[in-house]
KOLLUM-721401 format. One line per 8 residues: their letters; for each residue y, x negated, z of C-alpha. Coordinates in nm, 3 decimals, padded with zeros to 5 digits. Layout:
A) Y/X/Z | ...
//
This chain:
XXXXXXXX) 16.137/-09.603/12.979 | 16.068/-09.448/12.611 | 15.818/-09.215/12.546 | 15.492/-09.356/12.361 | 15.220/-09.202/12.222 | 14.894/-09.341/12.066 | 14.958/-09.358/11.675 | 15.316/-09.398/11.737
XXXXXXXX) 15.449/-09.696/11.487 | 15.708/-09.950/11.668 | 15.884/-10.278/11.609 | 15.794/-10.542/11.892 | 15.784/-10.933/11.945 | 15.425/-10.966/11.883 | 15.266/-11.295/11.980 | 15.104/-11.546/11.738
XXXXXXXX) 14.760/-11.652/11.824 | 14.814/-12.003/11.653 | 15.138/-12.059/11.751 | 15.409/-12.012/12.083 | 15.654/-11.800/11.927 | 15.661/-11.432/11.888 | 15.801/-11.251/11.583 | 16.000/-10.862/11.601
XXXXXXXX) 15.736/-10.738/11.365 | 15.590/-10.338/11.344 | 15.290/-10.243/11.504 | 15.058/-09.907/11.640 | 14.986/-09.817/11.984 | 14.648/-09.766/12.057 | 14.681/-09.733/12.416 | 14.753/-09.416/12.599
XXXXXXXX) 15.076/-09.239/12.740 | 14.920/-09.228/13.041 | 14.866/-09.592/13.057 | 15.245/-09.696/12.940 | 15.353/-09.442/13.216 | 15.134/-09.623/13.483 | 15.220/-09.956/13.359 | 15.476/-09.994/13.166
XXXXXXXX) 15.283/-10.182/12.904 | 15.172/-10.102/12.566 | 14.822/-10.204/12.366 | 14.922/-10.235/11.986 | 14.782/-10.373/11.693 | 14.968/-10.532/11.400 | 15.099/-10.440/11.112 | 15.140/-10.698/10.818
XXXXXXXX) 15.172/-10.673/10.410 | 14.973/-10.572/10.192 | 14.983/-10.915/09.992 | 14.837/-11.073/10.259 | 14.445/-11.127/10.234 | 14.223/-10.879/10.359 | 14.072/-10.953/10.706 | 13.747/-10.750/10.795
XXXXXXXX) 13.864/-10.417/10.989 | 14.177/-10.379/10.831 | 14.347/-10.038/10.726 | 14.536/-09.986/10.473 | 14.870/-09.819/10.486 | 15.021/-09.887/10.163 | 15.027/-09.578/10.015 | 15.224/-09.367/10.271
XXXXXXXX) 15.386/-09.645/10.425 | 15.743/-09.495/10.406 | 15.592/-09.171/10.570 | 15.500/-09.397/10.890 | 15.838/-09.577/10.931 | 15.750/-09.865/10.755 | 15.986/-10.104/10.496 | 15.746/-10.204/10.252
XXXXXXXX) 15.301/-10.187/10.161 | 15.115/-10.265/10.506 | 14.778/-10.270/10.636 | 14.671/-10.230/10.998 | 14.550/-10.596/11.118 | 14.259/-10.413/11.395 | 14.157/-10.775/11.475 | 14.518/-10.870/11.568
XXXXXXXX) 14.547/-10.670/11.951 | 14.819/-10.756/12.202 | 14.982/-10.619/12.533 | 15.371/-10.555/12.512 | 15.642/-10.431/12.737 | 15.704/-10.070/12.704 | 16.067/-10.165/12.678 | 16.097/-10.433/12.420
XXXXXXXX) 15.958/-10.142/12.179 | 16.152/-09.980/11.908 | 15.999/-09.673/11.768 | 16.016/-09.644/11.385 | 15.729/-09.403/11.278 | 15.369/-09.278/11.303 | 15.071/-09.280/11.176 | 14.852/-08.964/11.044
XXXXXXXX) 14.590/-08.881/11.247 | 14.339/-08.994/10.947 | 14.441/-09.334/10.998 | 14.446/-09.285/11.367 | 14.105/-09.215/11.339 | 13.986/-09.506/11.148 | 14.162/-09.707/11.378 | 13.950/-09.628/11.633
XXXXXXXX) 13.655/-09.702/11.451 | 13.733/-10.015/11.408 | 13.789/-10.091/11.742 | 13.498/-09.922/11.874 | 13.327/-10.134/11.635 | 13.493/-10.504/11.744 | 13.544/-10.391/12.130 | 13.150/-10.252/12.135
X) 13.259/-09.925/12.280
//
């Protein structure tokens, strides 16, 4: 199995909430290496365009996106969570710590932590 890290950017078959298909799409782990050691499984959040309309908790990435691995203007969908297979991940990037950071926030926010 790969080597993940928190903050790491990849490109997974994320679920749809609305729908039963999944789409190859880019997203950040925000689970630990320990965790993907122990289990083999990843915690990620989405990343979608920019153009898309803002959702409360979402961070933007669209002015360094080509420094995290990514194709085009993103934000960080902090609502969107799921639970992936270490190894159906690709990794394409990272995130800076800054945006690591607020991240967290927002989860600690929508989780209650």
């Amino acid at each position: 199995m790969p080597h993940f890290d928190r903050g790491t950017v990849i490109r997974v078959p994320f679920p749809y909430t609305n729908r039963p298909v999944q789409q190859r799409r880019p997203a950040v782990i925000v689970s630990s290496t320990a965790f993907a050691e122990r289990t083999h499984l990843l915690w990620v959040i989405m990343v979608t365009s920019a153009e898309n309309r803002p959702w409360p908790g979402d961070v933007d990435l669209a002015e360094h996106f080509a420094e995290f691995g990514l194709p085009a203007p993103s934000i960080v969908r902090t609502a969107k969570i799921a639970t992936i297979e270490a190894d159906h991940a690709e990794p394409i990037g990272r995130v800076s710590e800054a945006v690591l950071q607020d991240i967290d926030r927002h989860l600690r926010e929508n989780l209650a932590f």
